[in-house]
N, C-alpha and C positions, 0 to 999 in steps of 0.2 A: 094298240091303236088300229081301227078298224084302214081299210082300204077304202073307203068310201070319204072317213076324215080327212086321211093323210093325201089325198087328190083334193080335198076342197081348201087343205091348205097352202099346197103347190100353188093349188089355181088363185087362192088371195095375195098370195105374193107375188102371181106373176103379173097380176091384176093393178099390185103398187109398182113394179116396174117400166109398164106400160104406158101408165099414166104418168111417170117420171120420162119418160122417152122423149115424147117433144120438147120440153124443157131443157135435156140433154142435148137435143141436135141443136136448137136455139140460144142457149150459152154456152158451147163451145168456143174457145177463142175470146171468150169477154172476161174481161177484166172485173172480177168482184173484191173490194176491200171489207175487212173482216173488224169491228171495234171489237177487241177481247177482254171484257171486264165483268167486273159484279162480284156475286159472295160465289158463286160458284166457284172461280180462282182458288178460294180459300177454302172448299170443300175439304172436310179431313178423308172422305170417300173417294179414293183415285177414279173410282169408275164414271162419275159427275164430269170430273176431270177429262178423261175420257172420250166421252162422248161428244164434246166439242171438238178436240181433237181428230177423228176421225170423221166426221162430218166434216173437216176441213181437207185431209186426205180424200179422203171421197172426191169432192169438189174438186182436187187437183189432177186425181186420177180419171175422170171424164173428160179432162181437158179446159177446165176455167182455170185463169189466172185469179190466183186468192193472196192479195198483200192483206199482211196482216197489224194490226196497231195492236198493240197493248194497254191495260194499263197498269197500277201496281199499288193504290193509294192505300189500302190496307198494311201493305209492306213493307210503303215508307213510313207510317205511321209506328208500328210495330219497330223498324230501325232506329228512329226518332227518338222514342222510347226509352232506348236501351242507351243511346248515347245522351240521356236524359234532355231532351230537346220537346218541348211543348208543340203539336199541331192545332196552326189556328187558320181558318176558313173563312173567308169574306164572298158572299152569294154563290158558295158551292166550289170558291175557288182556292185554290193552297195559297198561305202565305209563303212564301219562300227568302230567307234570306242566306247571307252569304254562309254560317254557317250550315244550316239547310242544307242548300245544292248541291255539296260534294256529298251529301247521304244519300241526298235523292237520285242524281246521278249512277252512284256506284249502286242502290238496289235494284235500279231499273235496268242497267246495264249488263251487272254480273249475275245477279239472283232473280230477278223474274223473266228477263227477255232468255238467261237458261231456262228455267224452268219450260216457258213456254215449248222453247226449240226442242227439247228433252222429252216433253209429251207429242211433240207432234212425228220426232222421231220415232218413236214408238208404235205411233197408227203407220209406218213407212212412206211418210213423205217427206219431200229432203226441205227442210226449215234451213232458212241461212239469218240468223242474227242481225242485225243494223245497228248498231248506239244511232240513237237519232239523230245528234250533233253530226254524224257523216253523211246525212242525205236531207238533212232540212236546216234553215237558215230563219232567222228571227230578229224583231224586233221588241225593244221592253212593253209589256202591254200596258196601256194605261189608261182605256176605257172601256169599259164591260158591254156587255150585250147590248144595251140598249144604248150606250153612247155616255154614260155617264164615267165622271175621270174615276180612276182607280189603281194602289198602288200598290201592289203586289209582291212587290222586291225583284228576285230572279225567277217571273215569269213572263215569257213571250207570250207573242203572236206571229205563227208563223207567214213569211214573207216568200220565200221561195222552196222550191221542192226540187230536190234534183232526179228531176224523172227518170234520167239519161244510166245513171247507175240503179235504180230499183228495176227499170225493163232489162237492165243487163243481167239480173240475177232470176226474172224473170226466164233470159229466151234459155241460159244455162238449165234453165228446169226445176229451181228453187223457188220455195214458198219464203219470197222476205217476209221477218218479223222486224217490225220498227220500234222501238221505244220511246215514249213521250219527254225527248230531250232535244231541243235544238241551240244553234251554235247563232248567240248574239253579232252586230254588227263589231262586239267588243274583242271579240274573240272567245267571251266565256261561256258556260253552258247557262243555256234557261230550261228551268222547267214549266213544259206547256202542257194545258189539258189534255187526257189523251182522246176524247171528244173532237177539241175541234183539231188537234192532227189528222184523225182518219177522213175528216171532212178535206182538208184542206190536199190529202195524200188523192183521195178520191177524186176529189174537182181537177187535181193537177195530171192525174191517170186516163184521165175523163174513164173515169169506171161505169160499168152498167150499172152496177148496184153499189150501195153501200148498204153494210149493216152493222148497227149496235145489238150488242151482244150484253144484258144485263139482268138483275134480278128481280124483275119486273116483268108480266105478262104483256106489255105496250103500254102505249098510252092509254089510261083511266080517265072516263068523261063524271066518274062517281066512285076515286078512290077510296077505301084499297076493295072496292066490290070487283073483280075478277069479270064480274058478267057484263060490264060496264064498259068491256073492250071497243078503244074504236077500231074498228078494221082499216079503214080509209081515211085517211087529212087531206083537203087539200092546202096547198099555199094559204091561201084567201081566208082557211079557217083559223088561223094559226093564232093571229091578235086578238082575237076575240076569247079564244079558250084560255090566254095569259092572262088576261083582264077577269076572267072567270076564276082563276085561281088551279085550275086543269096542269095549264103548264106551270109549272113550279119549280124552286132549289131547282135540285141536281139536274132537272128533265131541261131548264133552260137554255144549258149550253151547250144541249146536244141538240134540242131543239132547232138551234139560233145556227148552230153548224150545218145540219138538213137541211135546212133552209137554202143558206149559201150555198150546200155544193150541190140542190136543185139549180141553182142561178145559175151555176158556172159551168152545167154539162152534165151531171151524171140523171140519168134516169129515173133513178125511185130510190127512196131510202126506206129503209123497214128497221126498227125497234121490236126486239125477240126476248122471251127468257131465256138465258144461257143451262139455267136449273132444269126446263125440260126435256126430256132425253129426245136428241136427233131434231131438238127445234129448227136449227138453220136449214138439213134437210125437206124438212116439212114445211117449211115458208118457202122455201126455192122453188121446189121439183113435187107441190100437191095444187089443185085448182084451189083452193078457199084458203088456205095459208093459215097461221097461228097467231100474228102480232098484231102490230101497226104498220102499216106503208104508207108513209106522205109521198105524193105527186103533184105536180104542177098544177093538176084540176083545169 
């Protein structure tokens, strides 16, 4: 390698730290929640794995507070399985019954919210665990996004968020990881989306950002064409593109979450691919960013 290359490729690197700089000095101190889902999870290739993972170390080590959700529906699915238990889906949601929940429960609790804490140890940032059932509080849900009734078995909606211990493990210097579990008025666990938990973890952190984190390049205005990316939502466009067939399944009740935790304080919500390497980094800390971001408009 010539001398002439090896200084023009100093100089393009110093060139993308640069341009991360003000972004750096400007989320210092802010609170960003992290949605951690999609096929990526399931990647047989640790370094996919990876690359999420320290993009979230990163994030910590500049000094943003990053809570993190999970989610695990492949896992539970796969668990389900084995204890021959059929997965059935009503508008993108789990049915959950009482046999269910202690599967669902114990995977998201012991095997994926590990998993998680285990890779993010790895990039060296300190992960601390959550069962969700200890820091969110729920009631049975029983009408869906747009309002209509719906019966789901043991799944909530979350009700309250106890901020008071996530900022605790925050000021300690830990990355919480949250599980999509919370703890009914009954005392027993529900299983809630793990969509609108980050939404509801966001709105109650008042976070500067939320992000979902999925296997999708954002929101498509002419699925699955890639080039079709929207960059920008605002609010006001939102009903329009559901009636259009845009927003759809799974995108709805992450949608219908952004939405709310626009209302209730957080800044901007942005939908990423988890599959492309160093996405989070690159929607954060680049000027034109990679995904989608809805904003109040």
């Amino acid at each position: 390698m010539s001398i002439e290359t090896n200084v023009a490729e100093v100089t393009a690197k110093a060139k993308v730290l640069l341009e991360a700089l003000p972004y750096i000095q400007d989320f210092r101190g802010s609170t960003f929640v992290v949605k951690y889902g999609g096929s990526f999870m399931d990647d047989p290739d640790p370094k996919v794995r990876a690359r999420v993972t320290f993009d979230i170390a990163f994030l910590s080590a500049v000094g943003i507070n990053v809570v993190v959700v999970h989610g695990g529906g492949k896992a539970i699915t796969k668990a389900m399985e084995g204890s021959g238990l059929k997965a059935n889906f009503v508008k993108g949601l789990r049915v959950t019954d009482e046999a269910t929940i202690a599967i669902v429960k114990k995977t998201l609790d012991e095997v994926v919210n590990k998993d998680v804490c285990d890779a993010l140890s790895l990039a060296k940032a300190k992960p601390k665990g959550l069962p969700g059932d200890t820091v969110l509080v729920c009631q049975k849900l029983e009408v869906d996004e747009e309002g209509a009734p719906i019966d789901l078995g043991y799944v909530g909606d979350v009700t309250e968020v106890k901020v008071k211990l996530i900022k605790k493990e925050i000021a300690d210097g830990f990355v919480p990881v949250i599980s999509p579990v919370a703890e009914g008025y009954d005392g027993k666990p529900y299983n809630v989306n793990a969509d609108l938990v980050a939404g509801r973890v966001a709105s109650a952190l008042r976070a500067r950002r939320l992000f979902y984190m999925s296997d999708v390049p954002g929101l498509l205005s002419a699925p699955p064409d890639p080039a079709s990316l929207i960059s920008t939502l605002k609010i006001s466009q939102v009903e329009d593109l559901k009636k259009a067939g845009v927003i759809d399944k799974g995108m709805r009740p992450k949608v219908a979450s952004a939405v709310r935790a626009l209302q209730e304080g957080v800044q901007r919500v942005h939908f990423i691919d988890g599959r492309l390497a160093h996405s989070l980094l690159l929607e954060i800390f680049t000027d034109k960013g990679i995904g989608t971001e809805i904003v109040h408009g």
